[in-house]
N, C-alpha and C positions, 0 to 999 in steps of 0.2 A: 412709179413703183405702185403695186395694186395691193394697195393696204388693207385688202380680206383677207392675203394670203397672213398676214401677222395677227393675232390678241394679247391684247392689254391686260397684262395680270394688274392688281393694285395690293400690293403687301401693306398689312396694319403695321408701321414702324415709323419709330420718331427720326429716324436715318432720315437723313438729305440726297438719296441717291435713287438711282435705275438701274437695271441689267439686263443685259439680252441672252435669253437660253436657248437651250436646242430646243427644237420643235415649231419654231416661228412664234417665240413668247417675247413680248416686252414687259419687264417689268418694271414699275415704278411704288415706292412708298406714298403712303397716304400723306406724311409731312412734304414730300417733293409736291405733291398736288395740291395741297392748300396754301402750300407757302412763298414758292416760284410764282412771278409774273408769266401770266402766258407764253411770252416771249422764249421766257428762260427755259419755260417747262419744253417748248418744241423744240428749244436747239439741245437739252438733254436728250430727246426724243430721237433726234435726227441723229444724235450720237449713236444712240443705239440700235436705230434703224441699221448704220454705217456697220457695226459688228455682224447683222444680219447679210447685208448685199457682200460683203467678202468673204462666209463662211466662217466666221472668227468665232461662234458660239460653239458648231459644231468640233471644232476645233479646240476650242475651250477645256469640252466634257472628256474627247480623246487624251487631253493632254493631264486631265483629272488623275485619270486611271491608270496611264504610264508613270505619272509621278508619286502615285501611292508608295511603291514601295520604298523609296527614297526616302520621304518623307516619315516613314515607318521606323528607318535604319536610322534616319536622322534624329526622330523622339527618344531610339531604343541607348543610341551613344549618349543623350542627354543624360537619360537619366542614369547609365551606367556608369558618366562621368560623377553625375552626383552622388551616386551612392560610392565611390571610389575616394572623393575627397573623404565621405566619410570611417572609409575603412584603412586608409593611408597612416592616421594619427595612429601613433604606438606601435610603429613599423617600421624598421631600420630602410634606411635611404637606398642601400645598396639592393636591395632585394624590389624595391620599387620598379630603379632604374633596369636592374637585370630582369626584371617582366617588360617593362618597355622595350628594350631590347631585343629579346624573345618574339615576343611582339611584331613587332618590326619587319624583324625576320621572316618568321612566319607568313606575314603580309605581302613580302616582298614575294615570296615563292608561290603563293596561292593567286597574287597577278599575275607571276609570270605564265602560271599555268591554264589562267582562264584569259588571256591576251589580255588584261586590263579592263574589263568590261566590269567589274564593281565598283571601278572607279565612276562608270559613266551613272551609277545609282547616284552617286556625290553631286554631280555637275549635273543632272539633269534637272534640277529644282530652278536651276542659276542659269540654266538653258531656255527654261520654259517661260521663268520670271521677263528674261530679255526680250522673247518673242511675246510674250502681255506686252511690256510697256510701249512696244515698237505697235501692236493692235492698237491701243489705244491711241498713240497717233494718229494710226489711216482713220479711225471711225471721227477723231476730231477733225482731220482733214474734210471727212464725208460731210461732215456736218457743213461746216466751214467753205465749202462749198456748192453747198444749197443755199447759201447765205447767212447762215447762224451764226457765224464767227464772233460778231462781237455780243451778241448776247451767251453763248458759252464762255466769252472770256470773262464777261461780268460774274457766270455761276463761279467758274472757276476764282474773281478773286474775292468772293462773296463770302466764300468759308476761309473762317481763321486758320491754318495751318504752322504748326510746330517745326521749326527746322534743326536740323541734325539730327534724324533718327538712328543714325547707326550706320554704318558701311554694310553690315551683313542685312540687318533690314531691308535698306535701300538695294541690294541686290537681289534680294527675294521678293520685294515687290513687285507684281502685276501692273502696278500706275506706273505712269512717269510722275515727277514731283510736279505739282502746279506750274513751277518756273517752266520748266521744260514744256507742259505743253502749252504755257504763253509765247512760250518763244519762237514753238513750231506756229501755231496762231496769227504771229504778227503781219505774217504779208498776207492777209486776209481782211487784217485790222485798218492798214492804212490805206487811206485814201487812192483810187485810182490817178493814172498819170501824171503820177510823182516820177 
């Protein structure tokens, strides 16, 4: 790999991470470089060399900007919901339901009429997240096969991690959960000619 074609950004941040952007950027945090054993620091590195040799950054940014809008509609029902529960109180029940209804309706015919492609606003957040976690894979694989593996698996169990975020979290996440990418990892991990 002819490592002129990339540069080393170093972001001021007490983050434990790197990222790789368009334009043939690596980035890494000033805590990752003071704090990682060299070791560690190069198989984060190699991770993210890995998003570069597959296109996955550029890819990244494309998926940025098809996902806006989604993401837009996604904030816009939040807060519509919220402001809904607020206007619901001192409302007869019936006139709720018969706007849901309405609703509904409506929805139903305004699919039908654009083939369902509003819907693909909804799922495309849940589309893109899948196609992160599955990147992040290959770029562990890349690593892990330059030989980093088990110093990534050391980064990887080095930070505390919280489990059970959520189903909807965990579906809109970019990462896999640590577990998973230890698990992708392991036949890396263990010893040859077994």
């Amino acid at each position: 790999m002819d490592g002129s074609r990339y540069q080393l950004w170093i972001e001021e941040s007490e983050e434990l991470t790197a990222s790789g952007a368009g334009g043939h950027l690596v980035i890494v945090t000033r805590h990752a470089l003071e704090s990682l054993p060299t070791s560690q620091l190069a198989a984060v590195l190699a991770h993210e060399l890995g998003h570069h040799t597959a296109g996955h950054s550029w890819a990244q940014l494309l998926s940025w900007w098809y996902t806006l809008p989604g993401r837009l509609a996604r904030r816009a029902l939040a807060a519509m919901a919220r402001s809904g529960r607020r206007a619901v109180k001192g409302v007869p029940a019936y006139a709720v339901v018969g706007s849901a209804v309405l609703v509904a309706l409506l929805s139903y015919q305004a699919l039908a009429l654009t083939f369902g492609l509003p819907l693909l606003l909804v799922a495309l957040p849940f589309l893109v997240a899948a196609v992160g976690r599955r990147t992040e894979l290959r770029a562990d694989r890349h690593a892990a096969a330059l030989g980093f593996g088990p110093q990534l698996a050391r980064v990887l169990t080095a930070e505390p991690y919280e489990d059970g975020p959520g189903l909807l979290r965990l579906l809109l996440s970019p990462h896999p959960h640590p577990r998973t990418r230890l698990h992708h990892l392991q036949r890396y991990l263990e010893p040859r000619g077994r």
